[in-house]
N, C-alpha and C positions, 0 to 999 in steps of 0.2 A: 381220696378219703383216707382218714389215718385214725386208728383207734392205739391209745395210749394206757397203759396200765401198769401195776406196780408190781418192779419185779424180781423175784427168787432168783438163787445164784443157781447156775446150771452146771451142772458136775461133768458132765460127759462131756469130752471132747469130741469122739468119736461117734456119732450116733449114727443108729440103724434106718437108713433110707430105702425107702418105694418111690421110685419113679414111674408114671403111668403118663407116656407120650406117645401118639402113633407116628408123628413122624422122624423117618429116621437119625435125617441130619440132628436133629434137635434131643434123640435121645444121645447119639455121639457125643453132642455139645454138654450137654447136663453130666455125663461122664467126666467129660476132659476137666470143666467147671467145678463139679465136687472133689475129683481128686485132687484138683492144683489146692485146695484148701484143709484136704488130708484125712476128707471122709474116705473109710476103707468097707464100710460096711452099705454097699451102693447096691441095689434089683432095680434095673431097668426095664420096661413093660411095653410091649405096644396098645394091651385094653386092659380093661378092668378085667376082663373076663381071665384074663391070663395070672395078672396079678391079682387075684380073689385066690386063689390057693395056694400060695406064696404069703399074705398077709396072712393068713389064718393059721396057718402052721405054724409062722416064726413069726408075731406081730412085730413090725419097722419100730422105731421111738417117735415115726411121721413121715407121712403120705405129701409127696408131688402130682398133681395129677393136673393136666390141659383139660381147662374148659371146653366143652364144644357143644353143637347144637345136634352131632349124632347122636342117636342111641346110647353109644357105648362111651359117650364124655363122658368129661366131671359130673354135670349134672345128673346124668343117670346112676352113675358113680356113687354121689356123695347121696342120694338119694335112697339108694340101696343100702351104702354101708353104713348110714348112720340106724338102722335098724333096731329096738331094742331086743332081738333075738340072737342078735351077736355081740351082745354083750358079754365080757369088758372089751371086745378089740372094737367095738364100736366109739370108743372112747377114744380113739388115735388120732391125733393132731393131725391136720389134713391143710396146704395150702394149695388153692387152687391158683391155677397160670393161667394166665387170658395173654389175646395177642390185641384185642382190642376192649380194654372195661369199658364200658357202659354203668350206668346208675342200676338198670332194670338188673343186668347181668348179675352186679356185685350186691345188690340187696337178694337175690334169689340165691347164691353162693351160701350166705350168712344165713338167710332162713332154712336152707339146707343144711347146716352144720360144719360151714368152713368155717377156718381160725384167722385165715389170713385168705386176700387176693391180689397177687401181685401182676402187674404186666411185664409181658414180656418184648423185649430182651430184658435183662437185669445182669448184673454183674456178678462174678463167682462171689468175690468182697459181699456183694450188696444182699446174693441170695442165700448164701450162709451166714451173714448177720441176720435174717430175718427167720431164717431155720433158728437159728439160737435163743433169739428174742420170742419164737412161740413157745420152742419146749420150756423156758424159762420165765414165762410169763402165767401169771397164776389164772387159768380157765378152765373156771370147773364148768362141768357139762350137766344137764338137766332136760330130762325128759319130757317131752311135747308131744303129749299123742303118742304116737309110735316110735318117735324117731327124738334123738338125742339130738339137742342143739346147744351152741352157747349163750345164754342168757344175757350176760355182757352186751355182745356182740348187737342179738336181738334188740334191746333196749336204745342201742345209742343208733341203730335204722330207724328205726321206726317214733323215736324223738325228730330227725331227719326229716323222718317224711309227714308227720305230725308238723315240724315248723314250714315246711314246702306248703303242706296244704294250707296253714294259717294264713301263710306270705299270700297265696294265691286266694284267699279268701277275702284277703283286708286288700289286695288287689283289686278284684274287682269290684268292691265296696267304694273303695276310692274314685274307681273309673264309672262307676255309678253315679256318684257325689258330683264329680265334673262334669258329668253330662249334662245333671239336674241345674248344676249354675250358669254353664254354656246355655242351656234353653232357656232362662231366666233370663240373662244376659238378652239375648236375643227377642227376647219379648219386651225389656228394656228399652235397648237399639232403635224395637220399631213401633212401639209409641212415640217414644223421643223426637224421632224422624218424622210421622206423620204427626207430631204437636207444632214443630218448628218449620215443614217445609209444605 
């Protein structure tokens, strides 16, 4: 899934990242990966828990964090920090990293208030073009309840799952309709049969 939008030129070369990965290799990686593309202002995290008083103190220009179905993942994560009690740093571009997306996953991501959900592996190239393309991309945030989301974002899910349901409604309308002819048919068949034999 890919959302497209129109976009503002980005001034920062260098921007201020939060990384929140618990495993190790993977935050080494995400180091080796930002720096080869010449980000210097890097906080690497194993939970949220660690990196919540780090982001509040010095708010990043956007937030890394690994999906996960612990406690202490993205999902708890993005859940918590999109709050509107922390506001403004609740307004921080956030992309989440999955190692396997799912439809369920990445629609519940977006209703939590990610910008972006990438799988991973992804390329240094690939994942500092997509750091760039969020802080550069015009999403403004908008209050839901409690919890700041992207309106954008929300709109073209839930079109998605608005057209999923359709498909699957005129589905089985369809599968209805040919049943209704197959029994006809068949009723057909066996007059026809017991007229001629």
């Amino acid at each position: 899934m890919s959302f497209q939008f129109d976009q503002k030129p980005f001034q920062t070369q260098e921007p201020n990242i939060v990384v929140i990965e618990p495993a190790r290799h993977m935050q080494i990686l995400y180091r080796s990966m930002l720096s080869a593309t010449g980000v210097r202002g890097l906080r690497v995290f194993a939970s949220a828990e660690r990196a919540a008083e780090s982001i509040l103190s010095q708010p990043p220009d956007i937030v890394l964090v690994d999906w996960s179905e612990k406690n202490s993942g993205g999902e708890h994560f993005l859940s918590q920090f999109r709050d509107k009690r922390l506001y403004p740093v609740c307004l921080t571009p956030i992309i989440v990293m999955m190692s396997v997306v799912h439809k369920r996953r990445f629609n519940k991501a977006i209703r939590l208030g990610a910008h972006a959900v990438l799988a991973k592996p992804i390329s240094s190239a690939k994942l500092f073009d997509y750091i760039c393309w969020v802080l550069a991309a015009d999403f403004p945030m908008e209050l839901e309840g409690r919890r700041y989301v992207v309106p954008k974002l929300l709109q073209r899910v839930d079109a998605g799952l608005n057209s999923s349901t359709k498909f699957a409604t005129e589905s089985m309308a369809e599968a209805q309709h040919m049943e209704q002819i197959n029994s006809i048919q068949s009723d057909v068949d066996r007059i026809l049969n017991s007229a001629f034999y």
